[in-house]
C-alpha positions as CSV (number, residue, x, y, z in Angstrom):
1,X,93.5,156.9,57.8
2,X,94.0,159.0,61.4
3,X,90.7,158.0,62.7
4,X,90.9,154.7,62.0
5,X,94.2,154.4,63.2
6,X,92.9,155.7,66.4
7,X,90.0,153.0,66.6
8,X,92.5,150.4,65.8
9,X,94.6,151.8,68.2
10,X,91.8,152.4,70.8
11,X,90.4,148.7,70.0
12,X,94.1,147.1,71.1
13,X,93.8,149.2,74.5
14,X,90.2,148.0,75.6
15,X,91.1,144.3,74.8
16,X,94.6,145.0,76.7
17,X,92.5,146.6,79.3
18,X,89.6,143.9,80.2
19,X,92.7,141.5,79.9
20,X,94.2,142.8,82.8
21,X,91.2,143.4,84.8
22,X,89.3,140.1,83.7
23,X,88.5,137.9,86.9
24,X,91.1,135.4,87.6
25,X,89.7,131.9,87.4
26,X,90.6,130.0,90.5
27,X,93.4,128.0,90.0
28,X,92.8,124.1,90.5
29,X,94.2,122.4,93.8
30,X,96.1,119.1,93.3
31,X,96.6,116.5,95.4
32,X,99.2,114.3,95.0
33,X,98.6,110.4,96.9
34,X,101.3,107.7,96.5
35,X,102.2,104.6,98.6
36,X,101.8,101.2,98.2
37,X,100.5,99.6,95.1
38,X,98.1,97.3,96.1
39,X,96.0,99.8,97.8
40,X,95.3,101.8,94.9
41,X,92.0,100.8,94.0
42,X,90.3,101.7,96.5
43,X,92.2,105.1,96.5
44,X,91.1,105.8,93.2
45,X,87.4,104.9,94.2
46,X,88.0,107.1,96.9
47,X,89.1,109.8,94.3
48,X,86.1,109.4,91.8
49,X,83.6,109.6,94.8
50,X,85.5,112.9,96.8
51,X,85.2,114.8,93.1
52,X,81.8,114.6,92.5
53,X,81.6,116.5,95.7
54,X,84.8,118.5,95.3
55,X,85.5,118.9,91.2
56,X,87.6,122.1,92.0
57,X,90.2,119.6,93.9
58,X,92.4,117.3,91.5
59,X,93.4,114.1,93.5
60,X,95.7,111.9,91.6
61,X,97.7,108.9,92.0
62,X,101.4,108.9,91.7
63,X,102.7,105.6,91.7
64,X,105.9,104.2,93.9
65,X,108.6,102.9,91.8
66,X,111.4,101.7,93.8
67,X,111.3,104.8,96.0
68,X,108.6,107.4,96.5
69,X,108.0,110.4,93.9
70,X,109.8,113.3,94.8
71,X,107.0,115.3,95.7
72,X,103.5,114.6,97.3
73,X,100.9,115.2,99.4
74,X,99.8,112.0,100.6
75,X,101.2,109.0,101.9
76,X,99.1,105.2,101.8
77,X,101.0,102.6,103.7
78,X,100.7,99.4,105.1
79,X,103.3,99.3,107.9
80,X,104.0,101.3,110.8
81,X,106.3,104.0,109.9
82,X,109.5,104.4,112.9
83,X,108.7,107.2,115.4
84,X,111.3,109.8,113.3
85,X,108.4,109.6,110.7
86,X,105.7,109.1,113.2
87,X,106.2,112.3,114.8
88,X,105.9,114.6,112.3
89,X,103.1,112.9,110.1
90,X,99.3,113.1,111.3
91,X,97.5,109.5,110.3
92,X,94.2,108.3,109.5
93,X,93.7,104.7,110.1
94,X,90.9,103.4,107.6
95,X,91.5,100.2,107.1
96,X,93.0,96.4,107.8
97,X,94.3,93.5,105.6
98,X,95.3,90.0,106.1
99,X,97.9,88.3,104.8
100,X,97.2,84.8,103.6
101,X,99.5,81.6,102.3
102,X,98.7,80.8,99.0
103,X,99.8,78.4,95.9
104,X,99.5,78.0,92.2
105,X,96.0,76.1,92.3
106,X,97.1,73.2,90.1
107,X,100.1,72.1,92.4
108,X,100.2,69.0,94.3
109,X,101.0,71.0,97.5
110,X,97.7,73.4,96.8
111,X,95.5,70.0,96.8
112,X,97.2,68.6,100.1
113,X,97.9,71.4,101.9
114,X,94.4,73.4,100.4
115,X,92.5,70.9,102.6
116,X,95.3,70.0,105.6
117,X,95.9,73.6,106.1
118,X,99.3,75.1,107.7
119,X,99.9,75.3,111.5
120,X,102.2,78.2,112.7
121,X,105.4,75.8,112.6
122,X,104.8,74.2,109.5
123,X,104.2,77.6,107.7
124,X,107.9,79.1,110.0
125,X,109.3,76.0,108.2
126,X,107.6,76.6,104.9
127,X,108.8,80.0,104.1
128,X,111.6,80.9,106.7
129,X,115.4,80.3,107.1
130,X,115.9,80.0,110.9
131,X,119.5,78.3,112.2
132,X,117.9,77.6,115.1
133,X,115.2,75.6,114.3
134,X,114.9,72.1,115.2
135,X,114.8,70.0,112.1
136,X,114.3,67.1,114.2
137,X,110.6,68.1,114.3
138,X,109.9,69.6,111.3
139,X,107.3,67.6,109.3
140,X,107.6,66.0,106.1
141,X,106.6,67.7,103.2
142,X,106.3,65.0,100.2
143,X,105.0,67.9,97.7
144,X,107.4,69.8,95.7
145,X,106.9,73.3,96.1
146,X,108.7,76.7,95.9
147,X,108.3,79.7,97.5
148,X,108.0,83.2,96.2
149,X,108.7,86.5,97.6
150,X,109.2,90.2,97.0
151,X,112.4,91.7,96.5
152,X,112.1,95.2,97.6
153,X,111.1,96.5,100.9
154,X,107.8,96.2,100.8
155,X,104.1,96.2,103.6
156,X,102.8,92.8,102.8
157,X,106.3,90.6,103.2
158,X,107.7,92.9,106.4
159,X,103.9,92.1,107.9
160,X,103.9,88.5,106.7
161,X,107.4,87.8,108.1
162,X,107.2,90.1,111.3
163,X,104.0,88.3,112.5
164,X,106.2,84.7,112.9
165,X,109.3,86.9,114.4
166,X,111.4,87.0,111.4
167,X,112.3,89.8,109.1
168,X,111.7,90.0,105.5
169,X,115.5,89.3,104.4
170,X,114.4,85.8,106.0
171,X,111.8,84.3,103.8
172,X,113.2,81.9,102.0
173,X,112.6,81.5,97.8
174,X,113.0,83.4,94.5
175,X,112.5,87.1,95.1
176,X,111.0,88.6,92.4
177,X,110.9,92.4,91.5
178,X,108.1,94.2,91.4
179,X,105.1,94.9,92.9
180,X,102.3,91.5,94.1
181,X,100.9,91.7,90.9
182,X,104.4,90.3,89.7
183,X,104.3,88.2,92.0
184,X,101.1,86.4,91.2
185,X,102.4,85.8,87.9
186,X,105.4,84.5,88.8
187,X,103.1,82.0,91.6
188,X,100.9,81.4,88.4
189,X,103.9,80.5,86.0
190,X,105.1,78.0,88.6
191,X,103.1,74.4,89.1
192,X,104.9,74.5,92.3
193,X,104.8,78.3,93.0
194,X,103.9,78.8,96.6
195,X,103.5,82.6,98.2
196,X,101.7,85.2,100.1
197,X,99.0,87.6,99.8
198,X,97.6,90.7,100.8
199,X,94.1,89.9,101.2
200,X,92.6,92.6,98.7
201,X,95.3,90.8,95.8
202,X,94.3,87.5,96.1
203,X,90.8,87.8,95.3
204,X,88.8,89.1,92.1
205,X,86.8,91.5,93.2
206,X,84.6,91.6,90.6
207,X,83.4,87.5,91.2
208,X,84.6,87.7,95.4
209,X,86.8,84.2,94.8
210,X,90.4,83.9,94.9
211,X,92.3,84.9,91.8
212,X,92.2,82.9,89.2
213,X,94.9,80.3,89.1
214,X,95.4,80.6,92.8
215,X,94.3,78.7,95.7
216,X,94.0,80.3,99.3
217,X,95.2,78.0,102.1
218,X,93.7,77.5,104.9
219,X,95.7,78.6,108.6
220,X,95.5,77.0,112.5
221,X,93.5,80.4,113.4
222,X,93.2,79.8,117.1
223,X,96.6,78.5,117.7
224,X,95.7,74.8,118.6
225,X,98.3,73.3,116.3
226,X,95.7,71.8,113.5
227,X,93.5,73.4,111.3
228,X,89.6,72.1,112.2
229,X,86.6,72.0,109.8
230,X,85.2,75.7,110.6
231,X,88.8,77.2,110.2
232,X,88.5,76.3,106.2
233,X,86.5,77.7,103.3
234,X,88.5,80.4,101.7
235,X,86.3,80.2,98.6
236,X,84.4,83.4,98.9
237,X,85.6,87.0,100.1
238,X,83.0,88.1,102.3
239,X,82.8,84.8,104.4
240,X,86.7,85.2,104.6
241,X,86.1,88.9,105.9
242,X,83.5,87.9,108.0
243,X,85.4,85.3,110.1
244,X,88.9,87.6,110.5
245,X,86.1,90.2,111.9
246,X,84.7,88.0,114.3
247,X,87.2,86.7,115.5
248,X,89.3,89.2,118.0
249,X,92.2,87.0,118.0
250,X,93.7,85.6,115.1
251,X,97.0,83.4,115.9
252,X,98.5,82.6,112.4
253,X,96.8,85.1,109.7
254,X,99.2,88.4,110.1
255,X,96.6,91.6,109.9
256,X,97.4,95.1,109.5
257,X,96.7,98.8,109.3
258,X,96.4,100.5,105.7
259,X,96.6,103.8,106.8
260,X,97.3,107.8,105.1
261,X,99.3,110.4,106.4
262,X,100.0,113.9,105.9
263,X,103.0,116.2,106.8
264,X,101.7,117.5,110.2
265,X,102.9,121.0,109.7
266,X,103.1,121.1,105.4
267,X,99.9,119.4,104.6
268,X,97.5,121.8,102.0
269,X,94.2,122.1,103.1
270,X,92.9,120.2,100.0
271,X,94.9,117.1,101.3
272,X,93.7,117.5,104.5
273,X,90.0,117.6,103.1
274,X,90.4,114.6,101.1
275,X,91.8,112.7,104.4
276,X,88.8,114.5,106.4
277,X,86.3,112.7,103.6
278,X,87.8,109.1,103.4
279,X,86.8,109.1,107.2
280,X,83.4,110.1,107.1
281,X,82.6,108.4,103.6
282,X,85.6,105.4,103.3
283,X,84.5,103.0,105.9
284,X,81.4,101.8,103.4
285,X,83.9,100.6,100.2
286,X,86.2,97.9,102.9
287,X,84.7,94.9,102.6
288,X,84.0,95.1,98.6
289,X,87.8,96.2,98.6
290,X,88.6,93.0,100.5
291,X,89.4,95.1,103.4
292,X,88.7,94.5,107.1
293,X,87.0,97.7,109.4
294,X,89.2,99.4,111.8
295,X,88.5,99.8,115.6
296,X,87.1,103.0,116.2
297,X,89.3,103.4,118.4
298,X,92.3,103.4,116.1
299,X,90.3,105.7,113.2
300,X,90.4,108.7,115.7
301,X,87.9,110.4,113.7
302,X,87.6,113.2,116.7
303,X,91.7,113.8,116.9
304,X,91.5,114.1,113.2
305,X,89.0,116.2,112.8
306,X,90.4,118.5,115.3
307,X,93.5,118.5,113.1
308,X,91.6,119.4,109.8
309,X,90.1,122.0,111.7
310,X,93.2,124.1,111.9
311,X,93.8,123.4,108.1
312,X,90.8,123.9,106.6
313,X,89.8,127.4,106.8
């Protein structure tokens, strides 16, 4: 009974023993993106393609409700932040979107105004309140329509409303909560539903034509005040893409950065590696995301790199 006592209790000690002295697995990193909504698709793509390089780093998507989650490691936004943010944030510029008019695709104003196009007044008198317009000149819209719009603080309506020198408080309409996705199906719900777009929502990307239900209008691009023959066609993505890209000035079609951003002096090295790879391997996936490229001069692949350098050990 003593001796094997003694084994037993000998037995407990050696499992005890290579318990304590086993090899501690490396503990997973996680990475934590959030930011806004309509740019998660191409985030996640992003995320399947960086773990098959780097499975030992966990990047997942934390979605924005009305405010950010309370903790995370990167930041996707499509707005400039202020300069109190700016200055203690270190950016990577990847990518650009339009935003375009659009209407419910079986409304009388889609089938007059999805040929005419909008000119910059007519789409300032379409979708803004301004007391100081003229109404003397505005023109005479004989389709019923009404517009839609975000309710929260949101990228694509402060872009939008910013690029005509109004704010987004002024865009006239029924605000609807949510994210665009809620606002498509409100536009869809509506015969005479009449919105905006981030570029990326209003196409299916699987088929590269406008979302079902919706029609794309076309815009005065070179600021001549009518819309000409060459300035229409929004019936396929990458003819869309192509002609923002060519053309260096666009007068009526607001475009603007998506970018990510780390804490300059909190970011973990596994965020930082995940921004380092969307640079070198991100650029590819744009236009199939209904993205435009950025200027290489606004990526700053050199400044970041210098930056990972001191994170990345």
């Amino acid at each position: 009974m003593k001796f094997a006592a003694y084994v037993l209790l000998f037995t407990s000690f050696s499992i005890a023993w290579a318990q304590d002295n086993a090899p501690v697995a490396e503990k997973q990193q996680v990475v934590r993106v959030t930011g806004v909504r309509f740019a998660y698709p191409i985030v996640q793509h992003w995320i399947d393609e960086f773990n098959k390089e780097y499975p030992d780093v966990q990047v997942v998507i934390e979605s924005r409700g009305s405010s950010d989650p309370s903790q995370y490691d990167v930041l996707v936004e499509a707005f400039e932040h202020p300069d109190d943010i700016r200055n203690n944030r270190e950016y990577v510029y990847i990518a650009r979107y339009a935003v375009l008019p659009v209407a419910n695709a079986s409304s009388e104003f889609s089938r007059i105004y999805g040929e005419k196009g909008l000119h910059r007044d007519l789409i300032k008198q379409l979708y803004f309140h301004d007391i100081f317009s003229d109404k003397d000149k505005q023109e005479n819209v004989k389709a019923p329509y009404t517009i839609y719009t975000r309710l929260q603080a949101a990228g694509a309506p402060t872009v939008f409303s910013r690029h005509f020198g109004y704010e987004q408080k002024d865009i006239k309409g029924k605000a609807i909560a949510g994210a665009d996705e809620h606002l498509i199906k409100a536009l869809l719900r509506d015969s005479t539903g009449v919105s905006y777009l981030p570029l990326p929502v209003a196409y299916n990307r699987e088929t590269g034509t406008p979302v079902s239900g919706i029609t794309v209008l076309p815009v005065d691009l070179n600021g001549n005040g009518r819309v000409s023959d060459d300035e229409k066609g929004y019936g396929e993505l990458a003819s869309v893409i192509a002609r923002l890209e060519a053309n260096g000035s666009i007068e009526n079609i607001p475009v603007e950065y998506i970018h990510l951003s780390v804490d300059r002096k909190g970011a973990s090295p596994a965020a930082v590696l995940f921004l380092q790879w969307v640079i070198n391997n991100g650029e590819g996936d744009l236009h199939a995301f209904g993205y435009l490229k950025p200027d290489a001069k606004k990526l700053e692949k050199e400044k970041f790199k210098q930056f990972a350098s001191r994170k990345i050990k």
